[in-house]
N, C-alpha and C positions, 0 to 999 in steps of 0.2 A: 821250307818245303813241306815242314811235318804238316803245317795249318791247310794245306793246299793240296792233299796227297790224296784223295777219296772223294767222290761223288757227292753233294751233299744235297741232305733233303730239304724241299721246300714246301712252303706251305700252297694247299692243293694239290699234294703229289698223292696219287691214287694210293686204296691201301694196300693191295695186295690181297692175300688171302686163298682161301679156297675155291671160291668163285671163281676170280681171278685165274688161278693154275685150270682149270676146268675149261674156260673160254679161251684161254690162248693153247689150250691141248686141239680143241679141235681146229682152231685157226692153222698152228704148225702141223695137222694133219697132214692139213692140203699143199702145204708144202713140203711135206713126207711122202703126198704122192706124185706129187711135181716131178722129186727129182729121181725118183725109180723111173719115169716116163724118159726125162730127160738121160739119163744115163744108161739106157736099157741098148744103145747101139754100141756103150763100151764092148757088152758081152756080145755084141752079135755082128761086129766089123766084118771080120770075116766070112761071115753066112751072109751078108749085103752086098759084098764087092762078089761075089760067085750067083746070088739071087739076081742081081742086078749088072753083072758080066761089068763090072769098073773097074779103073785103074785104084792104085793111092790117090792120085789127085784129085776124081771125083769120089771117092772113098771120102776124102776127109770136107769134099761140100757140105755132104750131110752135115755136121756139125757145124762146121763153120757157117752154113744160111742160116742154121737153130739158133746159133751165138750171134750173129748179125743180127737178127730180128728181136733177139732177146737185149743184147746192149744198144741197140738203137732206142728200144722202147724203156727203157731207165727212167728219165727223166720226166716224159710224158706220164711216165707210170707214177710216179711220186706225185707230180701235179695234181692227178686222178683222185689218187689217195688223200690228198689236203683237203680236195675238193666234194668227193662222195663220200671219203669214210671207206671203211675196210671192207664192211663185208658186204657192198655193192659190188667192190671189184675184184674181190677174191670170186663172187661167183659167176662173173665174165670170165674169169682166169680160168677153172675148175670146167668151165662148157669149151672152152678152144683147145684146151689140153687132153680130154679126153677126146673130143672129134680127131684131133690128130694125130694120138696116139689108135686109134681105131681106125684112122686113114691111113695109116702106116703097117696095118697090121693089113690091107685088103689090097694093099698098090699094088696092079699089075707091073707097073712099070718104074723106070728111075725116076722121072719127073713127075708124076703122083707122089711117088713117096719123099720126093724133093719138098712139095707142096705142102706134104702131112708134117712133114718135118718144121715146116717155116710156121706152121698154124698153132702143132705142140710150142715152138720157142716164143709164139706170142702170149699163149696161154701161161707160159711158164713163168714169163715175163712178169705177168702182176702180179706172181703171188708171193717173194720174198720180203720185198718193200713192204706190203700188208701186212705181212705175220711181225716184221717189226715194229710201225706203228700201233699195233696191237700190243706189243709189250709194252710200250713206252706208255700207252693207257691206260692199261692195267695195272702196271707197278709200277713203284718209287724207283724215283732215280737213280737210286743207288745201286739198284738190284738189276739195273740197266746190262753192262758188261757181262754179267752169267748170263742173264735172260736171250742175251743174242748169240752168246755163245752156246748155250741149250739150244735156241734155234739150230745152229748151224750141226750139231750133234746129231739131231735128229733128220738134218737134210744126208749128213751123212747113212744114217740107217737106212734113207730109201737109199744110199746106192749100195748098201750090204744087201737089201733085197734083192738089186738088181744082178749082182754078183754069184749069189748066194741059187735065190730061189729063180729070177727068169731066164741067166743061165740054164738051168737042168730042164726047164719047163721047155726052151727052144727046143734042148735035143731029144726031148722024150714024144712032146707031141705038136713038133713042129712051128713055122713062123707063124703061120696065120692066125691057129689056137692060141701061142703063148702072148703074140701083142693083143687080140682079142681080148684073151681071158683080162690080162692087167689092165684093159679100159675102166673094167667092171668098177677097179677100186675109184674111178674117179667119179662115179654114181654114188655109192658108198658117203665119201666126205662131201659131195655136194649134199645130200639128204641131211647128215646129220649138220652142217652147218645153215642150212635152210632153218633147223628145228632151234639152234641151241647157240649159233652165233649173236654176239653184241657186239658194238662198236665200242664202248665205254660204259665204266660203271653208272649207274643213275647218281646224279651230282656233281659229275665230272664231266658234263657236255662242254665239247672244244667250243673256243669262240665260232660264231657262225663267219665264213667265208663273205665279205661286204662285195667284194670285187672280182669280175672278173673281165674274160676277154683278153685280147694278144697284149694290151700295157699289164695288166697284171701279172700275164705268165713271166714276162720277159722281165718285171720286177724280181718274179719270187726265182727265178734261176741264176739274174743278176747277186743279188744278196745273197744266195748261199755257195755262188761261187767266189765271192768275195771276202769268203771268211777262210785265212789259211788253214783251221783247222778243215773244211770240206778238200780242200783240195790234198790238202798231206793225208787223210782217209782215202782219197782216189789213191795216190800213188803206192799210198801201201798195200790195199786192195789189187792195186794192178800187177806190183811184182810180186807177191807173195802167193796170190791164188791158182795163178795159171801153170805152174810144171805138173802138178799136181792132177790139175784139171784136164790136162791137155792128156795125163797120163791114163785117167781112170775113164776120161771120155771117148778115146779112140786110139791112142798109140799105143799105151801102155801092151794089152794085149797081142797086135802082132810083134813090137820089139822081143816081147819074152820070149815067144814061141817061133816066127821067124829069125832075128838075131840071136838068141842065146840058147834055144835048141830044147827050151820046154815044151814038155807036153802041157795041153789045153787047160789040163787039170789043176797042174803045179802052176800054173801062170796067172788060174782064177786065184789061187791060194794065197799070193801073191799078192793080187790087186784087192782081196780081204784085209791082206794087213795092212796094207796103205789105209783101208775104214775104220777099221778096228785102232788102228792108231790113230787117227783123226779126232776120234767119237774120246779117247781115254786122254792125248793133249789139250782136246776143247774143255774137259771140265778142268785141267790145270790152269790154262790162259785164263777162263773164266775169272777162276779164284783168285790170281792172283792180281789181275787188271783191276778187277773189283775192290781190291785190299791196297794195293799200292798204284796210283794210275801213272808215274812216273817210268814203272817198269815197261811200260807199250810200245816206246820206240828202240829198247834194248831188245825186247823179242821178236817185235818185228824183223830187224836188221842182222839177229841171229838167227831166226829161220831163213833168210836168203842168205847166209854166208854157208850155211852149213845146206843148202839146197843145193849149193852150186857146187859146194867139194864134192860132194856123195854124188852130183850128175857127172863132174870131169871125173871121179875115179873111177865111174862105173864104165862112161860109154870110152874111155881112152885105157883101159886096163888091158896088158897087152897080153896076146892071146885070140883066140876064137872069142871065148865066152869068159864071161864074168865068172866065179864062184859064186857058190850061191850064196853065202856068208853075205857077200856083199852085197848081192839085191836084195836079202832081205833089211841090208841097214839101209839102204837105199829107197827100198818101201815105207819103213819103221819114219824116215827124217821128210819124207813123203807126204806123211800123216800130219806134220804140223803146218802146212801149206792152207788148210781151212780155216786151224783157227785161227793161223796170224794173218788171214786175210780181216779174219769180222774183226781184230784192233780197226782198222781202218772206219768204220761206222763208231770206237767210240772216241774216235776225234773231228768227227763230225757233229756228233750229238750233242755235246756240251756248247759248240759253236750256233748250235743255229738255236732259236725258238720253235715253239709246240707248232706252229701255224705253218713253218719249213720244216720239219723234221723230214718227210716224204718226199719232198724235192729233194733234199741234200742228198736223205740215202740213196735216190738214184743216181744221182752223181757219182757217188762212192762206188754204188754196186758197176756202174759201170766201168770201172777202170778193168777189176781182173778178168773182164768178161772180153772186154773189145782186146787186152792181152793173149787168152786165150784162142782166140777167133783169129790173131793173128800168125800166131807160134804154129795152131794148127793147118793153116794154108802154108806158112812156110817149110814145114817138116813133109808134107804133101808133095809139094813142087820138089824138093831138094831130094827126097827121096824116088824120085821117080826119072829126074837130073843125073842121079850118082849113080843107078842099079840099083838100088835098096841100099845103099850107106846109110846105115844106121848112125855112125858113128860122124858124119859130117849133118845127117840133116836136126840132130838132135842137137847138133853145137848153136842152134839158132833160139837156145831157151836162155844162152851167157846173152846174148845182144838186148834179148827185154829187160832181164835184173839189171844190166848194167843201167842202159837210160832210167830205170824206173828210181835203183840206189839212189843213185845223181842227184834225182829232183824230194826223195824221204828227206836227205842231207842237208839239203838247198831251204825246207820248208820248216823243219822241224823244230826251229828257236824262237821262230817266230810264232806260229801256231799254238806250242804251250806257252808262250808268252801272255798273249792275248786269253787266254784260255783261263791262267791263271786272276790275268786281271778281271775276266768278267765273273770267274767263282766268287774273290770277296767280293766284290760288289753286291751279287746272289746273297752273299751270308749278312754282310751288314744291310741288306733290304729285310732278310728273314727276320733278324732282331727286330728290327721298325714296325714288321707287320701287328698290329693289334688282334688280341686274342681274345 
């Protein structure tokens, strides 16, 4: 195990460096302001269903269209990525994300701002897959597992802004200023990534793309789905991301304050530490993925065991309300829902080649996403089914971990099997290369 236990470097692997850190800062910009875009109706569910006179079930549309158009476009989006290079489609990404989030800030109505909502989740869509094949260009492979785990840190700090700073901004001066005012930032990283973006360092141009057209696509989706490590990255991806998700995107918020009887304040306070812990387990996962890659399917499968206690003790604790001891351990185990999603991409990444990386990651990205988009229509429906039972519609987050465990279990011997055989093979080709 010892010789097979870390990423190893090959020859052509980009250097890193300061450059480097500098060009993927403003690539994960824009995915910094993706996802304050994207999570900015956590804070303001409530001001939407009264703005817009809706139940829970059309309450949780909103989301669930954003997540449909965003997990639909995964795949397509990688393909993109293989095929244009990053920062063509990071700046399609960066114009749909801001028109929507600015069409969402002016909607008279539900179905406008339904619209602005589906147009943010397309914009939203390209730009995670990007900011990752940006890393993998930039740096060596080794440095792969932190580098997407830093990604995902920083995805998390746009929703501490959203938390944080468009919360107060709603209730000081209002919907229309505050989604207005946060368009602004997606002006902001478009500009500087216009001035200061690259795709690759000079000498490191990917092979050029010989083929395309519908045999090619259906090649390049074929073969990365064909590699079990892509698919045990969907499924950890799938169960790992979405309680999490489902919580800081739209439930979390009325649960606190409708079922447990917080005020608005304490419940922001709350959905902080769920980021705050996110942002401080993602540099642990990093580290330590990075240093042993053996340990990935141990904490994978220990963030869903310990998701799922801390959800049955919370929402089955008898009584009215929880203590609040307990939601914030509940928050705190909450927080590791991000990074033990991004394992999922680094058992995809050793699996595929440079010319699939962007296909497979969409594959990956899509699992916790079409998860999400799921848990949040059913918590919608059931809640709306029961009276507001909290306590029944949120039992519909055991049914995903369950299928999703199932299939980690199912995949995961075979995947670092293969995985393992294709690294020596990597290492004794690295020997042979002449220098």
């Amino acid at each position: 195990m010892s010789s097979v236990s870390g990423p190893v470097s090959l020859p052509g692997d980009p250097p890193g460096g300061k450059k480097a850190v500098l060009v993927w800062s403003i690539g994960v910009s824009v995915y910094f302001v993706a996802v304050i875009f994207r999570t900015s109706l956590g804070v303001a569910g409530l001001d939407a269903a009264d703005r817009f006179h809706v139940n829970a079930s059309a309450l949780s549309t909103f989301s669930i269209l954003q997540l449909l158009v965003y997990a639909g476009m995964q795949i397509p989006v990688g393909l993109l990525v293989d095929r244009l290079g990053t920062k063509k489609v990071l700046t399609i990404g960066v114009v749909l994300f801001t028109l929507g989030q600015l069409g969402f800030a002016f909607s008279p109505s539900y179905a406008m701002a339904l619209a602005s909502r589906a147009l943010l989740g397309c914009g939203d869509a390209l730009t995670f897959i990007s900011v990752l094949r940006l890393g993998t260009r930039w740096f060596p492979a080794r440095r792969g597992p932190l580098v997407a785990q830093l990604a995902g840190l920083v995805g998390m700090a746009g929703n501490l802004v959203s938390t944080l700073v468009l919360a107060r901004l709603l209730h000081s001066v209002g919907w229309t200023a505050a989604f207005a005012g946060s368009a602004l930032c997606g002006v902001v990283v478009l500009v500087l990534m216009t001035l200061f973006l690259k795709d690759h360092p000079e000498g490191h141009e990917p092979e050029p793309v010989r083929h395309t057209g519908g045999a090619f696509v259906r090649k390049q989706i074929a073969l990365s789905w064909r590699e079990p490590g892509t698919r045990l990255g969907l499924w950890v991806h799938f169960t790992t991301q979405f309680p999490a998700m489902v919580f800081l995107l739209l439930w979390g918020l009325p649960f606190l304050v409708e079922a447990q009887g917080l005020t608005r304040a304490a419940a922001g306070t709350l959905l902080t530490l769920v980021v705050l812990s996110n942002m401080v387990i993602g540099l642990v996962y990093g580290q330590i993925v990075a240093r042993h890659h053996a340990a990935r399917t141990p904490l994978a499968i220990g963030t869903v065991a310990a998701t799922a206690v801390m959800w049955a003790v919370t929402i089955h604790y008898p009584g009215d309300h929880a203590p609040m001891w307990l939601l914030i351990a509940l928050c705190t185990v909450l927080g590791a829902c991000g990074p033990a999603s991004m394992i999922g991409f680094d058992f995809a990444r050793p699996a595929n080649p440079p010319e699939r990386q962007g296909t497979a990651s969409g594959i990956v990205n899509m699992g916790g996403f079409v998860a999400s988009m799921t848990t949040l229509l059913a918590i919608g429906v059931l809640l709306d089914a029961t009276g507001d039972s909290y306590r029944i519609a949120f039992s519909a987050v055991f049914v995903l971990e369950a299928i999703g465990l199932s299939q980690i279990l199912r995949l995961r011997t075979r995947a670092v099997r293969r995985e393992r055989e294709r690294l020596v093979a990597s290492r004794v080709e690295a020997v042979h290369v002449p220098v």
